[in-house]
C-alpha positions as a Markdown table, in Angstrom:
| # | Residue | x | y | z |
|---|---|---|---|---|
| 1 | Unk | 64.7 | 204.7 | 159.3 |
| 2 | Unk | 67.7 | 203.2 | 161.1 |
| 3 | Unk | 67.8 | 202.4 | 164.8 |
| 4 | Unk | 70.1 | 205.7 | 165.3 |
| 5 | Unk | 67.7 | 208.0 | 163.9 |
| 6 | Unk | 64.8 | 206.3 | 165.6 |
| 7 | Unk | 66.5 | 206.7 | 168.8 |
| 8 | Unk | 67.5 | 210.8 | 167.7 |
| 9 | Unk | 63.6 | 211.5 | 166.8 |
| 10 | Unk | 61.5 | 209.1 | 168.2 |
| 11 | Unk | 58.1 | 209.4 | 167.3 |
| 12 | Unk | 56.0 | 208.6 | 170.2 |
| 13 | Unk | 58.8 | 210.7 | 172.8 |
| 14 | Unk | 57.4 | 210.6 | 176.4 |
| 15 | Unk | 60.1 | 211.8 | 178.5 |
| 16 | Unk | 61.7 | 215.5 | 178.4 |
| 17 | Unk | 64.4 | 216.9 | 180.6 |
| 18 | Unk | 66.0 | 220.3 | 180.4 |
| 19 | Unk | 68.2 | 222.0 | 182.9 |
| 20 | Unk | 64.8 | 223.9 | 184.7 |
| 21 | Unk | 62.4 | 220.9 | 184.6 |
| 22 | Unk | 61.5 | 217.2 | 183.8 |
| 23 | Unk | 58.6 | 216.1 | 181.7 |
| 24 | Unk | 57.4 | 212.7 | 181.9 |
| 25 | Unk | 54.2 | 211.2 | 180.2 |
| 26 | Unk | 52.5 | 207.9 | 182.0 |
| 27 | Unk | 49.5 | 206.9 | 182.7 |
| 28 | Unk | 47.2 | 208.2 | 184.9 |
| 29 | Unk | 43.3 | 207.9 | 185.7 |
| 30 | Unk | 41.2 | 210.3 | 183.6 |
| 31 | Unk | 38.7 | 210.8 | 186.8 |
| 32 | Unk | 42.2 | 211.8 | 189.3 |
| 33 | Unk | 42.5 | 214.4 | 186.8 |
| 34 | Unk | 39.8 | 215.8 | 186.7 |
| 35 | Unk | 39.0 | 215.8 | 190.2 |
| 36 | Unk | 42.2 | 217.9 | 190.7 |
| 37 | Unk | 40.7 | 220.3 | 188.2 |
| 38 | Unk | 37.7 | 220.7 | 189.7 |
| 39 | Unk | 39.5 | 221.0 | 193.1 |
| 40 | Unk | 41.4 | 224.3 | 191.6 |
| 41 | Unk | 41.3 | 224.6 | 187.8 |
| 42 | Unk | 44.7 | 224.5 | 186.4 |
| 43 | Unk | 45.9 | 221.8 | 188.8 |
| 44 | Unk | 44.6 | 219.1 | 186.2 |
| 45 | Unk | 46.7 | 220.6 | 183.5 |
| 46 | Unk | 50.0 | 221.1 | 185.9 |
| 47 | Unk | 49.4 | 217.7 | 186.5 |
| 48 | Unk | 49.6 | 216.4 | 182.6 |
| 49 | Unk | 52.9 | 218.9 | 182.7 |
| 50 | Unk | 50.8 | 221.0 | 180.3 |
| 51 | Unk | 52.2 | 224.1 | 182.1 |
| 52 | Unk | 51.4 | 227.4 | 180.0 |
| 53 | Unk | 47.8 | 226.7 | 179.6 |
| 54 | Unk | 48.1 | 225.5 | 183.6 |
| 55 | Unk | 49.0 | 228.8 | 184.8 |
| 56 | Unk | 46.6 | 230.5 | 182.8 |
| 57 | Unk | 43.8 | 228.5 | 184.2 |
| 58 | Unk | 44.8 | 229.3 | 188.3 |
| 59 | Unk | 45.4 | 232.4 | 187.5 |
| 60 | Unk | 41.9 | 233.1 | 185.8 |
| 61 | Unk | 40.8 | 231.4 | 189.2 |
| 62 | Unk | 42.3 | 233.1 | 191.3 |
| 63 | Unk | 41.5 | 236.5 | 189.3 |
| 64 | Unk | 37.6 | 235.7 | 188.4 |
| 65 | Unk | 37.1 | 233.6 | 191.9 |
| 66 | Unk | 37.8 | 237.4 | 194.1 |
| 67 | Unk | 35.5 | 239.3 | 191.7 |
| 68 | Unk | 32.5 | 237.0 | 192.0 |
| 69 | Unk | 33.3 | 236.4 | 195.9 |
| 70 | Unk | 32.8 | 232.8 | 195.1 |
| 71 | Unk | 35.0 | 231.3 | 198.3 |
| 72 | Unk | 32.7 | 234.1 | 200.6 |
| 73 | Unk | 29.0 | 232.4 | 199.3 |
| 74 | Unk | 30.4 | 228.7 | 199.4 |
| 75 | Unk | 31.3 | 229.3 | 203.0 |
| 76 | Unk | 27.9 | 231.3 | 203.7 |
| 77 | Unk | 26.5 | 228.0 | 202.1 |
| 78 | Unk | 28.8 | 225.3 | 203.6 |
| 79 | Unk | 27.4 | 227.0 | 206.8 |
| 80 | Unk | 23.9 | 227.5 | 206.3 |
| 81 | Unk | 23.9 | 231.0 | 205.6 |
| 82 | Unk | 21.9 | 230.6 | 202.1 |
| 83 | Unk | 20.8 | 234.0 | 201.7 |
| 84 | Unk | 24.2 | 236.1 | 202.3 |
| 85 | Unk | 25.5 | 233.8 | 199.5 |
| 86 | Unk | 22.9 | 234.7 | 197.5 |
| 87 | Unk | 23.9 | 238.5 | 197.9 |
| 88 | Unk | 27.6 | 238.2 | 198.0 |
| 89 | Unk | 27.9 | 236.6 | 194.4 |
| 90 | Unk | 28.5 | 238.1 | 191.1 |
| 91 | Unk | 26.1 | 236.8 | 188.8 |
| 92 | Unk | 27.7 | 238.3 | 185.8 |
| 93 | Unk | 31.2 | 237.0 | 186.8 |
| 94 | Unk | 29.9 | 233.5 | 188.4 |
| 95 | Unk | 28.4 | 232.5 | 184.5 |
| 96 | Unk | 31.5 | 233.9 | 183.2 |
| 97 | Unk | 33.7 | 231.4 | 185.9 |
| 98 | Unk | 31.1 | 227.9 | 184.9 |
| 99 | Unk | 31.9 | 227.9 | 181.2 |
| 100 | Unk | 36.0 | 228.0 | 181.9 |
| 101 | Unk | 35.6 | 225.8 | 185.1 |
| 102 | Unk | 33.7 | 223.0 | 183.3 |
| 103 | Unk | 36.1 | 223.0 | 180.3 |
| 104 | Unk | 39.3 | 222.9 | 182.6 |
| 105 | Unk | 37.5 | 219.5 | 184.3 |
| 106 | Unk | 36.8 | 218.4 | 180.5 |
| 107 | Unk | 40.2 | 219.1 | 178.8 |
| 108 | Unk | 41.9 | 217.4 | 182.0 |
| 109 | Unk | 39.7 | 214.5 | 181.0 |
| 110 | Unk | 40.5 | 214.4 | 177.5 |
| 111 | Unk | 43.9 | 215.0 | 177.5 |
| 112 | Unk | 44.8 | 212.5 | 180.0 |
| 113 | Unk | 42.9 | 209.8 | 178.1 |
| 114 | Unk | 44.6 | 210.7 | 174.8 |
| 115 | Unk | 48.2 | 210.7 | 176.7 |
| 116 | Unk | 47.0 | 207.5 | 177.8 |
| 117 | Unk | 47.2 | 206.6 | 174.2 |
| 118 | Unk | 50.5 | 207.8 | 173.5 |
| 119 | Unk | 51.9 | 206.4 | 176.7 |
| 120 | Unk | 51.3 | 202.5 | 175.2 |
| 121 | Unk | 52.4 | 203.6 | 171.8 |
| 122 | Unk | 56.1 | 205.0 | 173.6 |
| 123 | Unk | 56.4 | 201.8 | 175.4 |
| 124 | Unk | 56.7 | 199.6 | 172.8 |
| 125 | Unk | 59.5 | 202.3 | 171.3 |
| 126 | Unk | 61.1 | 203.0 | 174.6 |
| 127 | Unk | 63.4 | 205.6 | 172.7 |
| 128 | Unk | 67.1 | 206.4 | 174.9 |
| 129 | Unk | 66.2 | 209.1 | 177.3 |
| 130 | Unk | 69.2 | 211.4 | 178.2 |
| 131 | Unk | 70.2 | 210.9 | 181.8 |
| 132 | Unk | 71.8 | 214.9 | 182.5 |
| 133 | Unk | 71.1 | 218.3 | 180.9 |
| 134 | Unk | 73.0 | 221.1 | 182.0 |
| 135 | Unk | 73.9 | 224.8 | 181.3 |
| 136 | Unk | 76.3 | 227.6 | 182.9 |
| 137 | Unk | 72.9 | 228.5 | 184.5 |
| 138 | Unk | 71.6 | 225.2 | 185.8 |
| 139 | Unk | 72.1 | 221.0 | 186.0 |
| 140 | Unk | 69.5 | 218.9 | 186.0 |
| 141 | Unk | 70.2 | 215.1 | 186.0 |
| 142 | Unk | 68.1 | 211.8 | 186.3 |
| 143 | Unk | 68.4 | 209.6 | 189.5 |
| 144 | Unk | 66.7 | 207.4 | 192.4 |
| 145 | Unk | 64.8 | 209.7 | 194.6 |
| 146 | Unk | 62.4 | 209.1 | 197.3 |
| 147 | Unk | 58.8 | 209.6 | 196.7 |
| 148 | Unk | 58.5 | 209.4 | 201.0 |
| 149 | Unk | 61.2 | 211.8 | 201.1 |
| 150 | Unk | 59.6 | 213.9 | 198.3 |
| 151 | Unk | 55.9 | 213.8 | 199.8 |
| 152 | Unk | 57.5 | 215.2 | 203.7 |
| 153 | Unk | 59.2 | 217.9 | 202.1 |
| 154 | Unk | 55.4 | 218.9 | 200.8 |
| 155 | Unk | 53.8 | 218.9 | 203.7 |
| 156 | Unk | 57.0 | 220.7 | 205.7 |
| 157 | Unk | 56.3 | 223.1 | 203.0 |
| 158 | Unk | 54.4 | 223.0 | 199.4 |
| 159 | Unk | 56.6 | 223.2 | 196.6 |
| 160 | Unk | 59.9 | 222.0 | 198.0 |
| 161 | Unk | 58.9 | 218.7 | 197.1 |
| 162 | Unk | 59.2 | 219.6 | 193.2 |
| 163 | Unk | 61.9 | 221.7 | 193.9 |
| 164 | Unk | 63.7 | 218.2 | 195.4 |
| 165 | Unk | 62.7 | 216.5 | 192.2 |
| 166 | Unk | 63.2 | 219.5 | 189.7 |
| 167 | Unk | 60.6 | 220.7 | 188.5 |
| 168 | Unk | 61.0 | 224.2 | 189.3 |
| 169 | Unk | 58.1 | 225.3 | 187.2 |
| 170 | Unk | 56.2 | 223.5 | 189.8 |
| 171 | Unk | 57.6 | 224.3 | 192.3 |
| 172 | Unk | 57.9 | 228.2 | 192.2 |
| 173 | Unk | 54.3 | 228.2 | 191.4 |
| 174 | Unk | 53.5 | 226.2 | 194.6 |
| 175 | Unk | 55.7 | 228.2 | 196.5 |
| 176 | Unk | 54.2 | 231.5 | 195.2 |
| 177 | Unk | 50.6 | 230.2 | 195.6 |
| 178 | Unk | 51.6 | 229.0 | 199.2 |
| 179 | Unk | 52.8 | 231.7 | 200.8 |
| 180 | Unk | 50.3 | 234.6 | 198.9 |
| 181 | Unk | 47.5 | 232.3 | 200.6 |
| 182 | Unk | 49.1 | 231.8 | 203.8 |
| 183 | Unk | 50.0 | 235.5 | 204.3 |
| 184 | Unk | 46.5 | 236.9 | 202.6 |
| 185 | Unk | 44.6 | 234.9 | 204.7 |
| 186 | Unk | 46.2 | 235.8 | 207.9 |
| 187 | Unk | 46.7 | 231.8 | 208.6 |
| 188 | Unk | 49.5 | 232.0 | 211.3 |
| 189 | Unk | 47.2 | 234.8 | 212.8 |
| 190 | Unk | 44.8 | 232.4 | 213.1 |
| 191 | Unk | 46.9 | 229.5 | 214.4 |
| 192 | Unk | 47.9 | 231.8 | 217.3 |
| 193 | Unk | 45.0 | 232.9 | 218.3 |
| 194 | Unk | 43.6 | 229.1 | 218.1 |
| 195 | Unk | 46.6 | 227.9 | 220.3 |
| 196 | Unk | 45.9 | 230.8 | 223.0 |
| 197 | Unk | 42.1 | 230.0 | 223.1 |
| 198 | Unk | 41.1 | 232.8 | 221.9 |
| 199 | Unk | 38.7 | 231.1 | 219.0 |
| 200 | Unk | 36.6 | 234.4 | 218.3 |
| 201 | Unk | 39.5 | 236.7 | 217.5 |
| 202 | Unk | 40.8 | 233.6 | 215.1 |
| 203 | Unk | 37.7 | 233.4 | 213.2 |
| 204 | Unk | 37.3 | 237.2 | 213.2 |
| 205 | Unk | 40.9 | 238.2 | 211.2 |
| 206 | Unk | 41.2 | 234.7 | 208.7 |
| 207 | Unk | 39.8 | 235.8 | 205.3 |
| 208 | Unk | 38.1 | 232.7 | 204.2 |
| 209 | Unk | 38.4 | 233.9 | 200.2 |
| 210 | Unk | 42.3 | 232.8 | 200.9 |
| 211 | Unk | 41.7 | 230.4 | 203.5 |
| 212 | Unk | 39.7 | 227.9 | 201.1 |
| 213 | Unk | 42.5 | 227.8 | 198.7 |
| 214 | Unk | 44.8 | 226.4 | 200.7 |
| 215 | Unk | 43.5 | 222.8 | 201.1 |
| 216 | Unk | 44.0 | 222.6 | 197.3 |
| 217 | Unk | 47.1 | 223.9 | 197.1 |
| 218 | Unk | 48.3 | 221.4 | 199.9 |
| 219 | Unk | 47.2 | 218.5 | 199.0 |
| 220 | Unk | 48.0 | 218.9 | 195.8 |
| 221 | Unk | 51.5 | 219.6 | 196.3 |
| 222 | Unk | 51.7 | 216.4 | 198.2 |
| 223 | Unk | 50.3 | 214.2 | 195.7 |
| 224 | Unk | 51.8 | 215.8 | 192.2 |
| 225 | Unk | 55.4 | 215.3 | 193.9 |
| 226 | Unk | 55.2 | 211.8 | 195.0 |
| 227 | Unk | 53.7 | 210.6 | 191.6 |
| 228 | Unk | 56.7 | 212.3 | 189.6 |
| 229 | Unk | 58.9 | 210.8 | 192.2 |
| 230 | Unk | 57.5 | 207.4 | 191.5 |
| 231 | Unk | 57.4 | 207.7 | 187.5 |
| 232 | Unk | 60.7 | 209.3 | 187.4 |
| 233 | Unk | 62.1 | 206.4 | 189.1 |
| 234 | Unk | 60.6 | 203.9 | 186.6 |
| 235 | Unk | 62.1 | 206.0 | 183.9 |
| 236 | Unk | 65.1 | 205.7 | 185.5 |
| 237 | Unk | 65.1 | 201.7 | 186.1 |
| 238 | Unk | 63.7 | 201.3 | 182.7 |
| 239 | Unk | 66.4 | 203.1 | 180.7 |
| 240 | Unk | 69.1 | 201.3 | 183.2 |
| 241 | Unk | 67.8 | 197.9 | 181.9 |
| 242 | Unk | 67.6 | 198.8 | 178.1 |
| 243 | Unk | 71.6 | 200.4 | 178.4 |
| 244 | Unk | 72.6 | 197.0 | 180.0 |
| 245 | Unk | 70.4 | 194.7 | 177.4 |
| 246 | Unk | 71.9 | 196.9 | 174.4 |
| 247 | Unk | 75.5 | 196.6 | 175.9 |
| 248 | Unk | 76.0 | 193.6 | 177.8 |
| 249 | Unk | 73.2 | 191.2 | 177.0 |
| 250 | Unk | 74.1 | 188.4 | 174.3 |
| 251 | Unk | 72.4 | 188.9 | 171.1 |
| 252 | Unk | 71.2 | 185.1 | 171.8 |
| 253 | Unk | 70.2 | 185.3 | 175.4 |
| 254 | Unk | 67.2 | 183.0 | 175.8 |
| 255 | Unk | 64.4 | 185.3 | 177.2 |
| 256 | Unk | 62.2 | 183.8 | 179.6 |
| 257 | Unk | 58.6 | 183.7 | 178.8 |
């Protein structure tokens, strides 16, 4: 196969970019993974950029999580209250929610150790990557962004950070997730009442099976965007340096070892 072809189908590709998102596969720590999986499943898999089987995962959580009441009997546990959580619960429902939220921490696990893989394989190929993807609809392009920039517009608000990056799948979902739990949960209630001193009215109308999403859903926003933001930029600096090598380097340039 000639160096062309190689570069047209590469056969360890780790770097995708259409006009609606950017796909990037580097390596990350197995155990990071997983904890964000077992922080909200589905996160894990958003993570890996494994998107369809992502959303399927938070929304079986979200879905399976009200039925059982399981936010309601952690915070009857987190606060002593071990009987009420023994009566709030779903039993039926809480087996059903183990089996899928042990495999989500699992199949975070395994996949990220097996991209690992392919992430050492693509670096010795290093394929061309293209730099812009457009349609009538959309233009998406590779750059320099800030990962500092990228992680304040997350905690201004979660999801602008991907959309600064664009990865809109992200994003939107963020966004979505965001503002359902922020509104649900009667947050800014909360806040108001909180500022005014009126603590017992605050903890009387927040809904705590929203309200114990949200740390989650924040921090994860902020950490997902800034790590894109940094590998994107390495993408970027690495396929700089191979475009200058392959164009303006002498084929007898002396390396330094």
């Amino acid at each position: 196969m000639d160096k062309n072809t190689r570069a047209k189908n590469p056969r360890y590709p780790f770097f995708s970019m259409s006009p609606y998102t950017t796909n990037v596969i580097h390596l990350r720590n197995p155990w990071v993974t997983a904890w964000w999986a077992a922080a909200f499943p589905g996160f894990g898999h958003i993570l890996l950029g494994n998107y369809i089987i992502g959303f399927v995962l938070i929304g079986w959580e979200i879905l399976v999580n009200f039925h059982a009441n399981i936010n309601t009997g952690i915070l009857y546990s987190l606060t002593g209250r071990f009987d009420s959580a023994k009566e709030v619960l779903d039993r039926r429902e809480l087996l059903i929610y183990i089996a899928v939220y042990v495999f989500s921490i699992w199949d975070s696990w395994r996949r990220t150790a097996d991209y690992n893989k392919l992430c050492f394989l693509s670096e010795k190929e290093f394929p061309p990557v293209a730099l812009v993807s457009m349609n009538p609809a959309e233009i998406n392009c590779l750059d320099k962004k800030s990962p500092w920039t990228c992680a304040l517009w997350s905690l201004l608000m979660p999801g602008l950070g991907h959309l600064y990056i664009h990865r809109l799948a992200t994003g939107f979902l963020i966004l979505i997730l965001w503002i359902a739990a922020t509104c649900h949960s009667h947050l800014l209630e909360a806040v108001h009442h909180t500022f005014t001193g009126n603590f017992s009215a605050a903890a009387a109308v927040a809904d705590p099976e929203w309200l114990l999403f949200m740390p989650s859903i924040y921090g994860f926003s902020v950490y997902c965007a800034y790590v894109y933001a940094v590998e994107f930029n390495k993408v970027f600096d690495r396929e700089q340096a191979r475009f200058l090598k392959e164009n303006y380097q002498e084929p007898g340039f002396p390396m330094p070892l």
